[in-house]
TIVO-2410 file (N, C-alpha, C; in nm, 3 decimals):
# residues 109
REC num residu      c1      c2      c3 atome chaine
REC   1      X   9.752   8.297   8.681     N      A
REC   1      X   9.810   8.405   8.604    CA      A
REC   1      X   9.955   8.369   8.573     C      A
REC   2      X   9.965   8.385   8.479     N      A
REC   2      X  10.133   8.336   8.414    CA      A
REC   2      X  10.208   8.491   8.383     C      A
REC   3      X  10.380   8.484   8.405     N      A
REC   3      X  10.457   8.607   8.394    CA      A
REC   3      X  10.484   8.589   8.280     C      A
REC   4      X  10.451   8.710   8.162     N      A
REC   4      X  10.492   8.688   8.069    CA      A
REC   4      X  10.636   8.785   8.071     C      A
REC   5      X  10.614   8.881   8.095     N      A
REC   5      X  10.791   8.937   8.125    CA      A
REC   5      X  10.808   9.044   8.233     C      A
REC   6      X  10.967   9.037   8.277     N      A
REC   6      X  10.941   9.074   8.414    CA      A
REC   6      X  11.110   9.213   8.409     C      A
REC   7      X  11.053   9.330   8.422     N      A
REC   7      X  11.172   9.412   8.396    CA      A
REC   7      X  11.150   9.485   8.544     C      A
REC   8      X  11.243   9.539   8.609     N      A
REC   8      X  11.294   9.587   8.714    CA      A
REC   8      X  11.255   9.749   8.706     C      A
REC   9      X  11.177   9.795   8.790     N      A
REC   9      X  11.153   9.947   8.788    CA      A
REC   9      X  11.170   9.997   8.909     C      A
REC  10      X  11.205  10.121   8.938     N      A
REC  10      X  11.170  10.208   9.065    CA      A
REC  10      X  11.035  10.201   9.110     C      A
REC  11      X  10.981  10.215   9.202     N      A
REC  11      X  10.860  10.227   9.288    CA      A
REC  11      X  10.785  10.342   9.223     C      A
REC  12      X  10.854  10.487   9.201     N      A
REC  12      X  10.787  10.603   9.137    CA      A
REC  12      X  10.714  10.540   8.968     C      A
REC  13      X  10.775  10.454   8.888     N      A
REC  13      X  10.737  10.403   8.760    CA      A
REC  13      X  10.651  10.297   8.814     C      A
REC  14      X  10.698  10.255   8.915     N      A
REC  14      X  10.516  10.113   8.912    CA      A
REC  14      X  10.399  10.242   8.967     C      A
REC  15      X  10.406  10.329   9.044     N      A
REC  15      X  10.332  10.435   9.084    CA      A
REC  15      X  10.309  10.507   8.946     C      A
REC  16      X  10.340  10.538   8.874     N      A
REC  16      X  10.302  10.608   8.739    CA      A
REC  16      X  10.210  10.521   8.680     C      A
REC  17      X  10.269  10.366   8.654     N      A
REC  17      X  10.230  10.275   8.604    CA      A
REC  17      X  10.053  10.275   8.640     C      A
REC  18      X  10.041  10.236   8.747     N      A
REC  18      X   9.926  10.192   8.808    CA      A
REC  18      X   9.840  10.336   8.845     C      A
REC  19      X   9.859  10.438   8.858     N      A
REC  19      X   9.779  10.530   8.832    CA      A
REC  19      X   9.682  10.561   8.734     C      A
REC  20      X   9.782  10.494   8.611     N      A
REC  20      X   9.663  10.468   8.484    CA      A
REC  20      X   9.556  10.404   8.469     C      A
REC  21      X   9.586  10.335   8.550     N      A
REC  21      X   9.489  10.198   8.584    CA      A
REC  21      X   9.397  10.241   8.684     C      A
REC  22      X   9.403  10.378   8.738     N      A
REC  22      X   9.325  10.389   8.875    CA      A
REC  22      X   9.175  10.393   8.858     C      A
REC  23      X   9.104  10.434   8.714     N      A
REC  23      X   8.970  10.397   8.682    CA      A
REC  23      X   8.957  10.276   8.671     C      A
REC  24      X   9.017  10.199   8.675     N      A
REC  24      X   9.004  10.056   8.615    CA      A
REC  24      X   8.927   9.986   8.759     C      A
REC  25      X   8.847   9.853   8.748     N      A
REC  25      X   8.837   9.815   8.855    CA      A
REC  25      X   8.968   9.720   8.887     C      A
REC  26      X   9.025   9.745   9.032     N      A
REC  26      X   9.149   9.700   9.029    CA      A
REC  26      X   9.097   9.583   9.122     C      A
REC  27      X   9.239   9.503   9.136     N      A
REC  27      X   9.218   9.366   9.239    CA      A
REC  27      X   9.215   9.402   9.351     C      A
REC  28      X   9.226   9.329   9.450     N      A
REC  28      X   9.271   9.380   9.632    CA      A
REC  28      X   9.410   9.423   9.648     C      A
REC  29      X   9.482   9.326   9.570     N      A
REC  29      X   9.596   9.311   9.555    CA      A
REC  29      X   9.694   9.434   9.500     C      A
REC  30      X   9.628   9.517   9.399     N      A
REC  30      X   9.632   9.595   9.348    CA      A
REC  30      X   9.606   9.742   9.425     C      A
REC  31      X   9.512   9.701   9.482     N      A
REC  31      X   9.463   9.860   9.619    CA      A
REC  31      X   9.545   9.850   9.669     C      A
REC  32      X   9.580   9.762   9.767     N      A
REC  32      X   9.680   9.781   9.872    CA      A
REC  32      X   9.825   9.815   9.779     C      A
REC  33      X   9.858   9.787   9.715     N      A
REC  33      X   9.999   9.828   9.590    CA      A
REC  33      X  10.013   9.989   9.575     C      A
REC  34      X   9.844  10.003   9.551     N      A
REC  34      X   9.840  10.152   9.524    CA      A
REC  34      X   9.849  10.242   9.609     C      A
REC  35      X   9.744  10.189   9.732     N      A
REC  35      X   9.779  10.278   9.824    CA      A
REC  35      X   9.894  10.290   9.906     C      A
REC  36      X  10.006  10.145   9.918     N      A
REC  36      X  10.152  10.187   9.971    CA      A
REC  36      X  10.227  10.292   9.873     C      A
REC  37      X  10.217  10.260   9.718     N      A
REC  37      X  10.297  10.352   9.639    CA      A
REC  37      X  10.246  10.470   9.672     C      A
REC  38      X  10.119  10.536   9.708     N      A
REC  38      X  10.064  10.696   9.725    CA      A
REC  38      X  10.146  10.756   9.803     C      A
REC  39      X  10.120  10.667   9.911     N      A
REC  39      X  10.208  10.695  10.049    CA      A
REC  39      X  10.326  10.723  10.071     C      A
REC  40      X  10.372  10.628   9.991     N      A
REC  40      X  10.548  10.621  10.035    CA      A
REC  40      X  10.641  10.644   9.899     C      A
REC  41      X  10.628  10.694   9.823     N      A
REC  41      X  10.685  10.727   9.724    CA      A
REC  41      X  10.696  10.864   9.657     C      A
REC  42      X  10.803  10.966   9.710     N      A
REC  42      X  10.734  11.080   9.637    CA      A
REC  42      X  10.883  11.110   9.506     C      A
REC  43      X  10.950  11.025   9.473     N      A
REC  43      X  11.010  11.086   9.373    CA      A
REC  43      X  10.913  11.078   9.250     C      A
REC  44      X  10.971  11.185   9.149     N      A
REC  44      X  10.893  11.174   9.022    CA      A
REC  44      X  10.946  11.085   8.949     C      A
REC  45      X  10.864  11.034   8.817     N      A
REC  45      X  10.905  10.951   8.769    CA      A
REC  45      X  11.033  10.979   8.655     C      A
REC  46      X  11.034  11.135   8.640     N      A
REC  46      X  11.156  11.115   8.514    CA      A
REC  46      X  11.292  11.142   8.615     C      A
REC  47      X  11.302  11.236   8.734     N      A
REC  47      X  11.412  11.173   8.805    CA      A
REC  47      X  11.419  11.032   8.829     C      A
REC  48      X  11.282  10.952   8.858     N      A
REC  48      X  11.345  10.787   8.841    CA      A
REC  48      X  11.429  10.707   8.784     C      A
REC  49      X  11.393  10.761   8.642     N      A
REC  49      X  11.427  10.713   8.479    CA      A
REC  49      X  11.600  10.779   8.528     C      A
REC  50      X  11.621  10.884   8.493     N      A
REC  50      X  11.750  10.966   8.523    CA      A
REC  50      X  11.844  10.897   8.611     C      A
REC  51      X  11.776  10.882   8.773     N      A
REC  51      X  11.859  10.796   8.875    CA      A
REC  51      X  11.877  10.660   8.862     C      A
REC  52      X  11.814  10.605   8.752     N      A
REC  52      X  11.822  10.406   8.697    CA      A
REC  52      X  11.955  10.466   8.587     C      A
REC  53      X  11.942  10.504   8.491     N      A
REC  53      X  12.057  10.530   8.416    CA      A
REC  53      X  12.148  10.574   8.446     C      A
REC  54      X  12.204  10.689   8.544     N      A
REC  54      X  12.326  10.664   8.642    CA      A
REC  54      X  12.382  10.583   8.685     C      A
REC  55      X  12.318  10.485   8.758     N      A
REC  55      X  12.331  10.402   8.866    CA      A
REC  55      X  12.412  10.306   8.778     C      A
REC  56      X  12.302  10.284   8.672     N      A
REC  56      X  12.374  10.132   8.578    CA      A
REC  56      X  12.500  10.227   8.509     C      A
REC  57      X  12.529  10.307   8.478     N      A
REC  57      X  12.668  10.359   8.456    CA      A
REC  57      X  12.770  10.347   8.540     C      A
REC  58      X  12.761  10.328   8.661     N      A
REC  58      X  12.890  10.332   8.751    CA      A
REC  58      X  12.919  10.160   8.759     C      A
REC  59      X  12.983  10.125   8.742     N      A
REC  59      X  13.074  10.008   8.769    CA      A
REC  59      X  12.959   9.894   8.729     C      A
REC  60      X  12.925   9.780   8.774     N      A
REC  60      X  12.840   9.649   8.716    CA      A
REC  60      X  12.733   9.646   8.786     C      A
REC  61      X  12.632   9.750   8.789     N      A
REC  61      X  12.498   9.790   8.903    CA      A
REC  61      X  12.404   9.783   8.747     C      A
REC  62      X  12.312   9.610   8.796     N      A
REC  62      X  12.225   9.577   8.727    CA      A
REC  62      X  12.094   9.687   8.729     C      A
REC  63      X  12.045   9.645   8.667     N      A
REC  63      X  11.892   9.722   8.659    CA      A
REC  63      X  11.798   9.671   8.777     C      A
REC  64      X  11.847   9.537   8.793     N      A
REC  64      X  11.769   9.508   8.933    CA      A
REC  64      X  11.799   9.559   9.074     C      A
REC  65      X  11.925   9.586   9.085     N      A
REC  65      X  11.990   9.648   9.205    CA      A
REC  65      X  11.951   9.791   9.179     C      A
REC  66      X  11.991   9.856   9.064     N      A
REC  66      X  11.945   9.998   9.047    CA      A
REC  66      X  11.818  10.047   9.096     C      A
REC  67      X  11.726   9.964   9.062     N      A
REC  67      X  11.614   9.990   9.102    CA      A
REC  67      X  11.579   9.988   9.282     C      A
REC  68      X  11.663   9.889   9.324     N      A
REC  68      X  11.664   9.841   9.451    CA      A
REC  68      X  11.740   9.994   9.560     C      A
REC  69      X  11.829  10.032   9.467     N      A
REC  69      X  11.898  10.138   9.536    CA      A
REC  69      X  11.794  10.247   9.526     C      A
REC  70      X  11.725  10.298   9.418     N      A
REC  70      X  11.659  10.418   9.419    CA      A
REC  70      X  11.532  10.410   9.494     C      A
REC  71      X  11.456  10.261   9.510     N      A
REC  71      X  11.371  10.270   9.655    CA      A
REC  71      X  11.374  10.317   9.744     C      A
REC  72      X  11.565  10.206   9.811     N      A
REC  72      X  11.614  10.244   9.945    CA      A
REC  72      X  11.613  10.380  10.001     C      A
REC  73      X  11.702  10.405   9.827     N      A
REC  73      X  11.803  10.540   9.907    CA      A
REC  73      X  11.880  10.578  10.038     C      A
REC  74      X  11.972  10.449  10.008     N      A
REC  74      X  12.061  10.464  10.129    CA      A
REC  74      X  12.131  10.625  10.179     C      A
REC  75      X  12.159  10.634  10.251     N      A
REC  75      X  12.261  10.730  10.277    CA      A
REC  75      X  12.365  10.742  10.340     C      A
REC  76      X  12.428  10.618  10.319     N      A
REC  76      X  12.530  10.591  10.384    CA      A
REC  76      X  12.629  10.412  10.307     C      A
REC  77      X  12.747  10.415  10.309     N      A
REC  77      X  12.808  10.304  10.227    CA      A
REC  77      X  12.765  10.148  10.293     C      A
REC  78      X  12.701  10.176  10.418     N      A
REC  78      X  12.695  10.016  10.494    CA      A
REC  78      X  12.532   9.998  10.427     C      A
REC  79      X  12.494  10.086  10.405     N      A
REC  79      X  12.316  10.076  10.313    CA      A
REC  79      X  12.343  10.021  10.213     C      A
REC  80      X  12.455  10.070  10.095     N      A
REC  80      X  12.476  10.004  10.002    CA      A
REC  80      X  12.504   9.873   9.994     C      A
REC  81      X  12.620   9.845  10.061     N      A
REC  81      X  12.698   9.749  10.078    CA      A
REC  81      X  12.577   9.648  10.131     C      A
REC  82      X  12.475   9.651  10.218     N      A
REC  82      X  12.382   9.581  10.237    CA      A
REC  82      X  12.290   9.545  10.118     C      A
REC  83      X  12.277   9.566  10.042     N      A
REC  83      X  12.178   9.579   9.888    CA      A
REC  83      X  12.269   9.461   9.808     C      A
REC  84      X  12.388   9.455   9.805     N      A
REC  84      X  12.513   9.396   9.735    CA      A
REC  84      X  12.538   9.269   9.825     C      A
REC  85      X  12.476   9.220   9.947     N      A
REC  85      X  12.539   9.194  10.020    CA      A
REC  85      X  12.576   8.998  10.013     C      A
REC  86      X  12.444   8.988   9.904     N      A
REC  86      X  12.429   8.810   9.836    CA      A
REC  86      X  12.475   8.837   9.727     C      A
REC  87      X  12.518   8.934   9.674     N      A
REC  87      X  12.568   8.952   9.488    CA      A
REC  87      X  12.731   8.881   9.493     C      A
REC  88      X  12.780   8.807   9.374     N      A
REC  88      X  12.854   8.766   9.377    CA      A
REC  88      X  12.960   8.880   9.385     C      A
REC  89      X  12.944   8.980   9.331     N      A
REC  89      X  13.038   9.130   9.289    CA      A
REC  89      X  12.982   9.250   9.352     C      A
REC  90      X  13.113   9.310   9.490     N      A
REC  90      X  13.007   9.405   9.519    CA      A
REC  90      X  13.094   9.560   9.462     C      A
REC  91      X  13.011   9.595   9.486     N      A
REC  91      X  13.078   9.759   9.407    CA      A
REC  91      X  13.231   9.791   9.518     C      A
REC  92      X  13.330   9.871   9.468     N      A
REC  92      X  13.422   9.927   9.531    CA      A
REC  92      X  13.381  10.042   9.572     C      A
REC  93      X  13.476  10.059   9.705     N      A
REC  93      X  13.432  10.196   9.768    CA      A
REC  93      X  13.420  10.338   9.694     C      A
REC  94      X  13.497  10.320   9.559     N      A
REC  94      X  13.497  10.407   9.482    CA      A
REC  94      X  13.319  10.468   9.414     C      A
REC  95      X  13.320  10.287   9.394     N      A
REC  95      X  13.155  10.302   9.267    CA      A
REC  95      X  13.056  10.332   9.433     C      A
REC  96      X  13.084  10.278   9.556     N      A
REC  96      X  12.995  10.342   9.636    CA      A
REC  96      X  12.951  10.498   9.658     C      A
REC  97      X  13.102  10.515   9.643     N      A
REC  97      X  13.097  10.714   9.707    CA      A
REC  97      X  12.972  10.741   9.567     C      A
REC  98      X  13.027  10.689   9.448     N      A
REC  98      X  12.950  10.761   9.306    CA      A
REC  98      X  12.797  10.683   9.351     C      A
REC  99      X  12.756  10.624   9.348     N      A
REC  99      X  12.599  10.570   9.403    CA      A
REC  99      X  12.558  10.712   9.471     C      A
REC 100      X  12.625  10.687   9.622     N      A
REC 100      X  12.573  10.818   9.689    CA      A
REC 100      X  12.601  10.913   9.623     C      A
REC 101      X  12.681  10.949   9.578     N      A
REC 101      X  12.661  11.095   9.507    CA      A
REC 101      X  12.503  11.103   9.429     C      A
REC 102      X  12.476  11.002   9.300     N      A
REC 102      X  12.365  11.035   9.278    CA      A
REC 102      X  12.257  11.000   9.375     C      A
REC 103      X  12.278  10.940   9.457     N      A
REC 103      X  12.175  10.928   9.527    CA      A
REC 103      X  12.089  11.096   9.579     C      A
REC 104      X  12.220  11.137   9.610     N      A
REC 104      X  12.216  11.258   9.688    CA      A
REC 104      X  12.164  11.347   9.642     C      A
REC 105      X  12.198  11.363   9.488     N      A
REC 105      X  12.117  11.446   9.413    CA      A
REC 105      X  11.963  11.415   9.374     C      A
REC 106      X  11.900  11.308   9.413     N      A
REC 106      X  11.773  11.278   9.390    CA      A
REC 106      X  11.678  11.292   9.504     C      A
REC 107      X  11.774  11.285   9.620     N      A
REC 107      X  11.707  11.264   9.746    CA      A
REC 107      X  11.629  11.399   9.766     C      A
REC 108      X  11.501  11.360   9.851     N      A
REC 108      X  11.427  11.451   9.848    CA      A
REC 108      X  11.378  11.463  10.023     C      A
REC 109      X  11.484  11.582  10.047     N      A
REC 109      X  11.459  11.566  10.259    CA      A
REC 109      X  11.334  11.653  10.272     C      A
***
């Protein structure tokens, strides 16, 4: 199987994604995908969309990290700072507090 293109999503959008697909006969590979996303994922997908476009607004937070943050959902600046932690550029404590802020508003206790 060859990648023909490869874009960065939240867990809730590959879970949207592959739900469509749930009549489909899927791979093994694919069950087990589905059934971790059932499990462990309960944001919706248009707060997803919402919390990726924030994220990439505050300071130089790629779409790949964005996505990486709205998995985590740290709650705390040493969570972040761990996500950043091989990036050549890591956010200032400033663009951290703003992360958690939206974070905070998405989080679902």
């Amino acid at each position: 199987m060859e990648v023909v293109d490869e874009e960065p999503v939240p867990a809730a959008e590959a879970r949207n994604t592959m739900s469509k697909k749930k009549g489909e006969e899927l791979a093994y590979e694919q069950k087990i995908c589905m059934d971790f996303l059932e499990k462990n994922v309960d944001m919706n997908v248009t707060d997803a969309r919402k919390a990726m476009k924030e994220l990439q607004e505050v300071g130089r937070i790629k779409p790949r990290q964005a996505a990486i943050l709205i998995n985590i959902m740290p709650e705390e600046k040493g969570g972040v700072r761990l996500i950043f932690s091989k990036e050549r550029i890591s956010p200032s404590e400033e663009e951290m507090e703003k992360v958690l802020e939206i974070l905070d508003k998405y989080r679902n206790y």
